[in-house]
N, C-alpha and C positions, 0 to 999 in steps of 0.2 A: 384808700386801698392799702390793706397789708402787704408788707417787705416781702419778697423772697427769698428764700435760700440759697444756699449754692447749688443744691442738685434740682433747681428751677420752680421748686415748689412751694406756696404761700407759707410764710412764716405763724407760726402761732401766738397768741396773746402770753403775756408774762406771768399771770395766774395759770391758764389753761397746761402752757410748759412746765412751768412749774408744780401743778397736781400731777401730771401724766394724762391728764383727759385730752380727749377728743376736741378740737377746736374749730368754729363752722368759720372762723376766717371772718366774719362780719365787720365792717370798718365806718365808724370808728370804735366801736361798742360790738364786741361777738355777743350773739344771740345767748351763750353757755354762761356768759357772765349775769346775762339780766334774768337768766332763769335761775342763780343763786343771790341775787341780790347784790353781786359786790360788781357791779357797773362802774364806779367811782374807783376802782383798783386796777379795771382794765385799759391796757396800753399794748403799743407792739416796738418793741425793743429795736432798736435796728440795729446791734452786737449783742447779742444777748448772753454770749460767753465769754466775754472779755470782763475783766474786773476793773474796779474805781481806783486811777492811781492816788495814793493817798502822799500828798508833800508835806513835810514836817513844815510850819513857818516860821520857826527860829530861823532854817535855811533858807530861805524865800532870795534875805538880800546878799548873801554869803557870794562873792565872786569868786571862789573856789569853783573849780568843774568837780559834778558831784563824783562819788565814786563808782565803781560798779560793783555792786551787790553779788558777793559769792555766793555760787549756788551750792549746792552738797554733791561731792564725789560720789559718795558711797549709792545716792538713788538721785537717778540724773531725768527717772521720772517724773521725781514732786514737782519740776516749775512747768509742767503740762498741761494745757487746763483740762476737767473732764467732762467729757461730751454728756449731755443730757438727751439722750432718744424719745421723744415721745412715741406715741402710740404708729401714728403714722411712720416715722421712720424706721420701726421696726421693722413694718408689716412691706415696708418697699419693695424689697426682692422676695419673699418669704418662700419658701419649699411648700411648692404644691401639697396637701395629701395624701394623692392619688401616688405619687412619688414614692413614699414609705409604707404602701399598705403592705402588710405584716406576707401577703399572698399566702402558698399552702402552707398550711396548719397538721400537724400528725397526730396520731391517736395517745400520743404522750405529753401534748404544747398542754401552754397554758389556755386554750380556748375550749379542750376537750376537759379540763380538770376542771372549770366554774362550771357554779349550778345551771342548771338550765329551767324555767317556769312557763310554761307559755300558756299558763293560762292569767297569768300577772300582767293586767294593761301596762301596769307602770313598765313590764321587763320588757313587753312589745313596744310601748313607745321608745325604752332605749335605744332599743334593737335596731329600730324605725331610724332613729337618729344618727347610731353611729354611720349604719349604713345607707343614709342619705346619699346622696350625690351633691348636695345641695349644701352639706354641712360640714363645719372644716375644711374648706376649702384650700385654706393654707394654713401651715404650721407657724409659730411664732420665732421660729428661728429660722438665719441668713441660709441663703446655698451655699453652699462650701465653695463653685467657683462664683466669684464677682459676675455681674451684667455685662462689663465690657470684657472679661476673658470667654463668655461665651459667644457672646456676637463675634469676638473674633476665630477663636473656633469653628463658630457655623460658618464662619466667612468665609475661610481658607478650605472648608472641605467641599461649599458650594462652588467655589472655583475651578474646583476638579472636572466640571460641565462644561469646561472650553472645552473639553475633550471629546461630549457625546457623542458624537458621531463615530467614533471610532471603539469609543464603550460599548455602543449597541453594537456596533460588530460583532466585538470579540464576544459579547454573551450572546450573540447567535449561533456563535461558532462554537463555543463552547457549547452550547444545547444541542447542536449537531454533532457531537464528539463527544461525549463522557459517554462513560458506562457504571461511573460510580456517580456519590452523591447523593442527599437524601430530599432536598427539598423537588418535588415535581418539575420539570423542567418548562413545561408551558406556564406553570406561574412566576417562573424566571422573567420570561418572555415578556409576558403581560406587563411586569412590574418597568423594565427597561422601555418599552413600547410606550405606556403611558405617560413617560417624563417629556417625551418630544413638543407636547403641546405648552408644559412649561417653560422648556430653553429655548422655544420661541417667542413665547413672550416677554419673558423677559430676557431675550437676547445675550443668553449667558455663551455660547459660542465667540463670541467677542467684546463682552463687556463686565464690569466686576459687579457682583450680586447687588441685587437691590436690597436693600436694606427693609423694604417692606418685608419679602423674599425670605429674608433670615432671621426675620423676625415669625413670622408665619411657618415657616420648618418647624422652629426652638418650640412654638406654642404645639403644633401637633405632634412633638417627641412626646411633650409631658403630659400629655392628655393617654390614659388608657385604651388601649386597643381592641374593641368591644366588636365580637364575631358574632353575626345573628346565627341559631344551629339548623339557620334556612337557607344561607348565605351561601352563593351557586362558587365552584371555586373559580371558573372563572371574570368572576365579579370581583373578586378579591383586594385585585388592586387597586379599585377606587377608594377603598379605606386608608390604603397609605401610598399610593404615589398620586401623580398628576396633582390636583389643585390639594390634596390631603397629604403630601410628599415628609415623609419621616426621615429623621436621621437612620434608624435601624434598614430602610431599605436602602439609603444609600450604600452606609456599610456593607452590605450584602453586594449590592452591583457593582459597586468598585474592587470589592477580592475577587468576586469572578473575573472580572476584566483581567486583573491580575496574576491567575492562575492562567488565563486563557493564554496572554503574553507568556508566562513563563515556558506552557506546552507548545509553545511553539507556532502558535495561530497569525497569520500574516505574515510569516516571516522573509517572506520577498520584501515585505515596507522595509526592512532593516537589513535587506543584503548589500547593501553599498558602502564606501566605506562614510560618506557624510550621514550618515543613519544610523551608523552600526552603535554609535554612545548613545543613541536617542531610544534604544530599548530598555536598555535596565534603569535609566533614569525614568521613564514612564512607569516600569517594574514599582519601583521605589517608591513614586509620587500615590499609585495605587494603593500599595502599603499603607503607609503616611496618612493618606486620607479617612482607611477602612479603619484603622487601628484611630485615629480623633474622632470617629466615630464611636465607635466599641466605648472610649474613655468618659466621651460626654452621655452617650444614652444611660451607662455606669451608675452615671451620679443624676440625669433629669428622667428614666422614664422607666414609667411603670412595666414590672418583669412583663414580656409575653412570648409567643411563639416566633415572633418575625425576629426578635432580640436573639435568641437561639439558633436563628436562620443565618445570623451576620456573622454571632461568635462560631457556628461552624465553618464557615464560609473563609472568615476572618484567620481562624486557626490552620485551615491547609497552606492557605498562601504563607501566613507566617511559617511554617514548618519546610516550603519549599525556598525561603529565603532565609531562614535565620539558621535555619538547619536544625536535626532532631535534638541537637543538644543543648541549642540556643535557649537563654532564659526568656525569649520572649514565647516561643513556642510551649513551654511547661506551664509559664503564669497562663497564658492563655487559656489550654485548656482547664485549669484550675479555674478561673472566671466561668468559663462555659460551664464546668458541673457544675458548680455553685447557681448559675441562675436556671439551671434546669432545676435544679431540687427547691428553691423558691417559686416555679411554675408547679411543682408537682408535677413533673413528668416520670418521674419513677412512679408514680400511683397512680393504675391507669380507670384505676375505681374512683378515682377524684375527680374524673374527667367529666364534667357535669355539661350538658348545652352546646358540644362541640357538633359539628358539622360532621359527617361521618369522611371523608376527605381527606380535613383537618386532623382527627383520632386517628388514621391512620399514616397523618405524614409524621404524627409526634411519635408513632412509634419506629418509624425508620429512625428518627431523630435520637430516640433514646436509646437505639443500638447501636449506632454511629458513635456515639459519646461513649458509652461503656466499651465499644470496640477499642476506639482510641486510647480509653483508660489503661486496656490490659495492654496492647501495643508501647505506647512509652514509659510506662513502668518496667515494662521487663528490661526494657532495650537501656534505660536507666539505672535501673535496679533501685527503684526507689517504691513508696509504699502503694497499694493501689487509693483511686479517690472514689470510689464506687462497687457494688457488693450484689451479687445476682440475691443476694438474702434480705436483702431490703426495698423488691420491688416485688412486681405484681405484672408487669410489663408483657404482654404477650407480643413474640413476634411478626414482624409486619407480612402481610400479606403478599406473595406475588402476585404482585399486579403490576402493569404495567402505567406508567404515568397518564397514557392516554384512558384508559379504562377509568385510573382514582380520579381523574376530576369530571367524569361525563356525569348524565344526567342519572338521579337513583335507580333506572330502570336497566339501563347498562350497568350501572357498576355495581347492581345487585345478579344480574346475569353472569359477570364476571368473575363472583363470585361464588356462584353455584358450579362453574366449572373447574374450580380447583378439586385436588384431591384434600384427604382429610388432614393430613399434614399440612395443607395450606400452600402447596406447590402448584404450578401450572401443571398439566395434562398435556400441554401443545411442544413441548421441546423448544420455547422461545429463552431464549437469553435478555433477563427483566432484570433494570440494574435494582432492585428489589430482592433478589435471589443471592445478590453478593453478599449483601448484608445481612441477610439469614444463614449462609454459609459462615460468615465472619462469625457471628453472635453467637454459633454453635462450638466453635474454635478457642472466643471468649471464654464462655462457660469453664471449659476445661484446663486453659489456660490459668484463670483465678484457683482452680483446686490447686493444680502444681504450686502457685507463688504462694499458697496459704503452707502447704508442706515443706517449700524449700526451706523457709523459717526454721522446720525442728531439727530438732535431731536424729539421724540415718538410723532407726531400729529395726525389727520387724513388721511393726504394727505401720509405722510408717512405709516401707519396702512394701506391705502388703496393699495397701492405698494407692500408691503406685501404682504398681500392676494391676489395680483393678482399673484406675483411670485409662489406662492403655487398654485395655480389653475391650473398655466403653469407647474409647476414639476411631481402632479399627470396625467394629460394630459400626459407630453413628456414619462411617465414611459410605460403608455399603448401602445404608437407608439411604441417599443421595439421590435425588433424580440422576441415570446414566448421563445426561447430556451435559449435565453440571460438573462432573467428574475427570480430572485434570487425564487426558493420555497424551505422548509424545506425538503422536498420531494429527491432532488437532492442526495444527498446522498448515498440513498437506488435503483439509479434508473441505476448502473453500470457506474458512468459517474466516473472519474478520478478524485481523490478529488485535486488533482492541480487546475484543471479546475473548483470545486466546491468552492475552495478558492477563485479564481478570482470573481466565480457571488457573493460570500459574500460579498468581496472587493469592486466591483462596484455596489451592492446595499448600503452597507454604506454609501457609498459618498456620492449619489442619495439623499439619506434621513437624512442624514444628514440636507440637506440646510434645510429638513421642522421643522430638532430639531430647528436649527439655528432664527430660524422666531419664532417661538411660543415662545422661549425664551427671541426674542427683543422685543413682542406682553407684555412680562411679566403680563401675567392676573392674580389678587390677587384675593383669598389666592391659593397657590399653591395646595393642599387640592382636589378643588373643578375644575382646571385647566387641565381639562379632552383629553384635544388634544396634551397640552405638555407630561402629565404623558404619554397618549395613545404610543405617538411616542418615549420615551425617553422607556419604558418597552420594544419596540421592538424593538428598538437598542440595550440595552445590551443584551437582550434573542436570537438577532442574534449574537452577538460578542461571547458568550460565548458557542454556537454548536463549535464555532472552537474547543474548548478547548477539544474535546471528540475526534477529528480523529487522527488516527495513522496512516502514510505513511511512511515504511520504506525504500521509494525509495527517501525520498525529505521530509527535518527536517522542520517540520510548525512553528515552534515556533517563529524565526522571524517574521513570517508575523501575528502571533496570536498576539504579543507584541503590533507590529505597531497598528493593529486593537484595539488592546484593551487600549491604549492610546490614538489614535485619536478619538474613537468614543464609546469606555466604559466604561473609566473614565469620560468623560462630562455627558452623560444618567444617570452613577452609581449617578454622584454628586448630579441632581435632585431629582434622587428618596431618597437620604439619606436626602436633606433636607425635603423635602414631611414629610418623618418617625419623623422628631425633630418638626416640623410644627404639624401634627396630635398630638405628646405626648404631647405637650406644650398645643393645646387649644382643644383636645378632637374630632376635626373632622374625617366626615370620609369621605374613598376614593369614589370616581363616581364608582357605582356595576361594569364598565368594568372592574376595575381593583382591584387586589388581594393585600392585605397586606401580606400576609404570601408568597405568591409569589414575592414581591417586596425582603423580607427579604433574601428569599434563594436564589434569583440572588445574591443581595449583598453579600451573605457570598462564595458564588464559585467563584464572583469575586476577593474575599478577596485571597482566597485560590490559585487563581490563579498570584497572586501579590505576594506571598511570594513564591510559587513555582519559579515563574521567576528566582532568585539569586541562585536556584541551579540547575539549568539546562543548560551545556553549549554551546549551540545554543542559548539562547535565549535572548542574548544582554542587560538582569539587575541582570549579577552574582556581587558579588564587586568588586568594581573597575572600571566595562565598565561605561558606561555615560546614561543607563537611572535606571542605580543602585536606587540614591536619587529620583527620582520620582516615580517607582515602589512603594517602602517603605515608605515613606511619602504617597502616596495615601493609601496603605494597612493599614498603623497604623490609616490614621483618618476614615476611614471606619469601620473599626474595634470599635473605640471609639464610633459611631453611632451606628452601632449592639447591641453591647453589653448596652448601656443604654438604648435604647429601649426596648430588652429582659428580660434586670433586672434593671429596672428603682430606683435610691438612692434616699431615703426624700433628700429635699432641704439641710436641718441643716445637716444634714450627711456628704456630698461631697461637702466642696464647692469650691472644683480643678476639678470636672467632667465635663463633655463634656459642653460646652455655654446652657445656655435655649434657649437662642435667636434661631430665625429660622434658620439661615445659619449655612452651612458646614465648620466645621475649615480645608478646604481643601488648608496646603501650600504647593506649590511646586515648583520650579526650572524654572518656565517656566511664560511667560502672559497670559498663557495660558485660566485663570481664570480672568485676569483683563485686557483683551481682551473686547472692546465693546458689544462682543457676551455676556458675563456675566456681566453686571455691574448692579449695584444692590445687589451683590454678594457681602459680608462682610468678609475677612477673618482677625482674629485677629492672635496674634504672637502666634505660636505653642510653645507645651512643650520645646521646645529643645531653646526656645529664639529667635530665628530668625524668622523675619518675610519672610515668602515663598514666598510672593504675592509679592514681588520686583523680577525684574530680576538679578540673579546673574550671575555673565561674569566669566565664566566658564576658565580656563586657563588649555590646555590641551596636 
């Protein structure tokens, strides 16, 4: 019987190693040697990489202790010896194929540039072969992480199942509470539902993964995720949870968990004070888990929709913990476009054998992702990753999640009841509808960031103002019920539902801050359209600040709101206040100075409120801490010199005379092209805010 190796596997003959062939192991004579003849040459080594010490024997009887042989400085490689791989040690770990398939191809790759023959057997059998299932199965080279960094990987994220029972929770809860989101929520459901029969068996509630267990995930990450276009959606989750359980769904169900804790889901389990540190450490571990998920499906599994499902999934919770500025949040989304555009989800004509279901949850999916796109670039000022000029994408349907997964006969009835626009008829509030409002917001958003690049002429000024012609216009085509009024509130409607019309009317109007502000009309004073629209963006931001829902904690969403779109407005109208005290002007009669003042001061109040409220993502420590507070204290510094204005000689460390806001903060936010023009010098504290600072987190 042949030796083994150290990674437990039969050693090969000293010919066979030595050509690089394939060796059948036969002892004492491999089969490979009697089939070339050289039987009398075959042997099996048992060091086969060690070399012959060779002793000089004039020295033999020298009772001198020998010396030791210097080895060379300069390359402290040469006394290593070097490994010889046969065939088999190659192929040990090898990268699947299905792993690197090249996915969508565009009408410029190199698949659309080769000839095409099909009437050439020879070009059909290739064809036949590349796209075998059968063939290449794995590639000749290692996976970039080792066997034992992934097992322990899958280890550490399957551990995260002592928890289930409290995961199924929170994504219950979470299905009963969102109004955004793009994946269906009963196939949420489904996916969390079906793991129960596995952390029973294998008793992962109180014991550490079996090792069969994580072997059996690793194998079904890497295998392709193959939709039949018959495939009912609630069947869905037998291809990848329960006994077929993937990494990409658990990443998916652990950020939901994740998000669900952060909104505030259960939070009697953690009102005490022996509880109260057992949240955000669960926060974190969610995290932690979802994100070694994201990393390893990265590098073992082939692109698909469920992968898209995690990295959105993955990206809220990142963004509600690392905060918008945080680099995990930006790389984030930058993964997520990148594996959408290898799924071809921008090309909805590529979409060949999908489920009708499925084609339409990838198009929520694909507005979701460009949503986000224009949202943190702006808020960044950085470039966009995504282009309404490179898709084909139509937008998703309202429909309701109940309707997209029933049976063809419903959800083709469901579909006949829309109007031509693709809107419900019923007056229902479909978290479907947000995202068609968002998408439309998008659109016009990317015109402005394509503009703010040039430079202010006419031709540019004249584009402008058409985009705003087209905003007001598109807000009116709205279904009414969709359309933000102050009214809402008082009118029985569900303040979740009331957040969202906030939320997608800010977007909306935003683009118009957006324009008046690159129109930069001087003196601001007198700049009657900016101030108009910038007083009705904070004085909407700030009704959030008045509801109490004890089913569903607002204050995340009030943060997001009130940093996207109530610190820009606040900024204007603070310089507006430094502009009028410096040269005596007054506002246009639409607009109120003593009402400019008291937004800013309950915006103030609300900005310091932020750090002690733990829901609301700027207590210290979390990441949008330093922005909260830096905007509050220069705010502040604007109020108060306004209200109690110092002689000159008196103060001469008080707030700039100059017109601009010494607004710094953490972000481009400000030195974004949307603001330029915008002066900020280096705040009290010494540092200049107006750089971006690279956050290490």
């Amino acid at each position: 019987m042949s030796s083994s190796r150290r990674n437990g596997k039969p050693a090969s003959c000293e010919p066979c190693r030595l050509n690089k062939t394939k060796c059948d192991h036969n002892y004492p004579k491999c089969g490979r040697c009697h089939q070339r003849g050289i039987a009398d040459r075959c042997f099996y080594h048992p060091a086969p990489l060690t070399k012959r010490r060779e002793v000089d024997e004039d020295r033999v009887n020298d009772p001198r202790p020998a010396k030791r042989k210097r080895t060379s400085r300069l390359n402290p490689w040469e006394a290593l010896p070097t490994p010889s791989l046969s065939q088999d040690d190659r192929l040990a770990d090898a990268v699947a194929a299905e792993t690197y398939r090249p996915g969508y191809l565009g009408p410029t790759s190199y698949a659309a540039i080769l000839p095409k023959d099909d009437d050439s057997p020879e070009q059909r059998d290739r064809a036949a072969s590349v796209g075998s299932e059968d063939s290449d199965r794995e590639l000749c080279h290692q996976h970039p992480l080792t066997k034992p960094i992934r097992t322990q990987m899958a280890t550490d994220i399957l551990r995260a199942l002592r928890h289930y029972p409290l995961i199924r929770d929170l994504v219950l809860w979470y299905a009963d509470s969102c109004q955004a989101g793009v994946v269906p929520l009963p196939l949420e459901v489904d996916l969390v539902n079906a793991l129960r029969p596995l952390v029973e068996k294998y008793k992962l509630t109180n014991s550490v993964p079996d090792p069969r267990l994580v072997s059996d995930v690793l194998e079904n990450s890497t295998r392709p995720l193959r939709v039949s276009p018959s495939l009912p959606a609630r069947e869905f989750h037998k291809i990848c949870s329960g006994d077929h359980l993937r990494f990409e769904t658990l990443g998916l169900l652990l950020a939901l968990a994740g998000r669900a804790l952060v909104f505030g889901a259960y939070s009697n389990l953690f009102a005490d004070a022996d509880n109260r540190a057992l949240k955000p450490r669960l926060i974190d571990e969610m995290l932690r888990a979802s994100t070694a998920c994201v990393m390893l499906c990265n590098l073992i599994s082939p692109v698909n929709d469920l992968i898209l499902w995690m990295f959105y999934e993955n990206y809220m919770l990142s963004l509600l913990v690392c905060g918008y500025t945080g680099p995990p949040s930006w790389m984030r989304l930058g993964e997520w476009v990148t594996q959408g555009y290898a799924l071809g989800l921008h090309r909805e004509s590529s979409w060949v054998g999908l489920p009708p279901w499925l084609a339409e949850t990838r198009r929520r999916v694909f507005c979701s992702t460009y949503n986000n796109d224009k949202m943190i670039s702006t808020f960044l000022g950085r470039p966009l990753r995504m282009s309404i000029r490179h898709t084909d994408v139509k937008m998703p349907l309202d429909l309701s999640d109940d309707d997209l997964i029933s049976d063809p006969a419903t959800l083709d009835s469901a579909i006949q009841s829309l109007d031509e626009q693709g809107w419900n008829t019923k007056g229902l509030y479909i978290r479907a509808a947000w995202l068609r409002l968002r998408f439309v917001a998008s659109q016009f958003r990317e015109e402005i960031l394509d503009l703010a690049s040039m430079k202010l002429d006419e031709n540019v000024e004249r584009q402008l103002l058409d985009i705003s012609r087209r905003i007001h216009s598109s807000w009116e085509t709205f279904p009414q019920h969709l359309r933000y009024r102050a009214s809402c509130w008082d009118e029985g409607i569900q303040p979740r539902v009331c957040l969202m019309l906030v939320a997608v009317h800010q977007a909306h109007w935003y683009n118009e801050f957006m324009i008046h502000k690159l129109l930069d009309r001087q003196p601001l004073t007198s700049n009657t359209e900016l101030l108009r629209v910038s007083t009705y963006l904070l004085s909407s931001t700030l009704t959030l600040g008045t509801v109490r829902d004890r089913s569903y904690d607002i204050h995340r969403d009030f943060l997001y709101i009130m940093m996207h779109h109530g610190i820009p407005s606040g900024s204007v109208l603070a310089i507006a206040l430094q502009e009028q005290q410096r040269t005596g002007a007054q506002f246009p009669p639409s607009i109120s100075r003593a009402e400019v003042i008291r937004m800013l001061s309950v915006l103030i109040s609300h900005l310091d409120a932020a750090a002690h409220l733990d829901c609301s993502g700027a207590r210290p420590g979390e990441a949008n801490y330093n922005l909260c507070r830096k905007a509050s204290k220069t705010f502040t510094r604007i109020v108060d010199a306004v209200l109690d204005p110092k002689p000159a000689n008196s103060a001469p460390e008080a707030t700039p005379v100059s017109g601009e806001l010494d607004l710094e903060l953490d972000l481009d936010l400000f030195t974004a092209p949307v603001f330029e023009g915008m002066e900020f010098p280096v705040g009290d504290d010494g540092i200049d805010w107006s750089s971006v600072a690279q956050w290490e987190l």
